[in-house]
N, C-alpha and C positions, 0 to 999 in steps of 0.2 A: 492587430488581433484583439478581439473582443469577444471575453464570455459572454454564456446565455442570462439574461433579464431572468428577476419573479416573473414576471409577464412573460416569460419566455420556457418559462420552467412550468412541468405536473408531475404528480405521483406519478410514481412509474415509471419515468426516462432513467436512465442507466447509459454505463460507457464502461468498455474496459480498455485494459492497457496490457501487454503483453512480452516479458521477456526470459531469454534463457539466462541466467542465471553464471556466469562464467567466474574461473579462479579469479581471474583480473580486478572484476567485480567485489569481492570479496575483501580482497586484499586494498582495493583503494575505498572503500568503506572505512575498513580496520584503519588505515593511514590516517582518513580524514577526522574518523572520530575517536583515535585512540583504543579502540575496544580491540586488544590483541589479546582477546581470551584463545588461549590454544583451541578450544571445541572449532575457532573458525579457521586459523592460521597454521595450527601444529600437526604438521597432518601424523606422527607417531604418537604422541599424546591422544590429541582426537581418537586413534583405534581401540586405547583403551576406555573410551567416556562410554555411555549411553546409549550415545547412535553409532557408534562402530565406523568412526570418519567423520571429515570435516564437515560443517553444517556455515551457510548463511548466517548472519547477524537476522533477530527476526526484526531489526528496524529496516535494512535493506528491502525486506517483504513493503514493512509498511512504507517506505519511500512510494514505492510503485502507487501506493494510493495516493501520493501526495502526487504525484503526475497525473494521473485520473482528473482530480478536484481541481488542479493547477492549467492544466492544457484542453481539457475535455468538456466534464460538466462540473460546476458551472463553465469554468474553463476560466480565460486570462484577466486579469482583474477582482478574483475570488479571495475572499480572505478566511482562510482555513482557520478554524476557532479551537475548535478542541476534537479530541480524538480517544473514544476507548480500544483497548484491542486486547483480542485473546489469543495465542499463538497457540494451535490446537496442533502441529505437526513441523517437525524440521522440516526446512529446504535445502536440498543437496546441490553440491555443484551439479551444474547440468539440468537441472529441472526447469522446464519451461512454466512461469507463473504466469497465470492471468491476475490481474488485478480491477475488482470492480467495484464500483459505487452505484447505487440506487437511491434514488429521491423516495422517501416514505413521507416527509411531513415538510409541510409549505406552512412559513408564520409571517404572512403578507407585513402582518402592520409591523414588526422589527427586520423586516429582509432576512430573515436566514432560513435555510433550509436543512434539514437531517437527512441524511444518507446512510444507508446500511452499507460499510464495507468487508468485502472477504477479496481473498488471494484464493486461488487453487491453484493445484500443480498439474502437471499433464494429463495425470489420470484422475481429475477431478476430484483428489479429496481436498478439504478446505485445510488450511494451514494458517490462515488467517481468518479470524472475523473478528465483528468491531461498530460499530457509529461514530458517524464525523458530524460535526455543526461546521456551517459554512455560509459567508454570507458575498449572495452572488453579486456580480455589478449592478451598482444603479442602473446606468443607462448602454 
């Protein structure tokens, strides 16, 4: 498996990645990176927070972009640089995210490329957005 080249890359190309969101998920998040804040894992706590139940870690959101950038575009041999993100909306168990990346800016003579990324959820509000730098395969 071989990502897409600069030569292979233009503004404009985009990919997204796609999934539902399950307790499972959640929970083996929380495991692997320690974050047992109750808002993701307590589900009687969680009723009293903010969002009234348990919510997604918004890094699990932004995971899904790092499979976009990782498997997609540029895809295998990408080396994801940096990452801003704004988490505009919880994700609930059960919500179906999309996760997308868009090539807005090509820097031929250093190899990288910027990407605008967002998540949405089923009904298309954004829950995520963000820019990633990334620098695709040489060859």
């Amino acid at each position: 498996m071989k990502g897409r080249t600069m030569a292979e890359l233009k503004v404009g190309d985009f990919a997204e990645h796609t999934k539902t969101i399950s307790e499972s998920d959640v929970y083996l998040f929380a495991g692997i990176t320690g974050d047992l804040n109750p808002a993701h894992i307590n589900a009687v706590e969680a009723e009293k927070g903010m969002f009234k139940g348990r919510i997604a870690h918004g890094m699990l959101s932004a995971g899904l972009v790092s499979a976009v950038l990782g498997m997609q575009l540029p895809g295998p041999g990408t080396i994801y640089m940096s990452q801003t993100l704004k988490f505009t909306a919880p994700v609930k168990f059960g919500d179906t995210i999309t996760a997308r990346a868009e090539v807005i800016d090509r820097n031929v003579d250093r190899n990288r490329i910027t990407l605008k990324t967002t998540c949405t959820n089923q009904a298309g509000k954004v829950v995520l957005d963000g820019e990633a730098l990334a620098m695709p395969p040489k060859e």
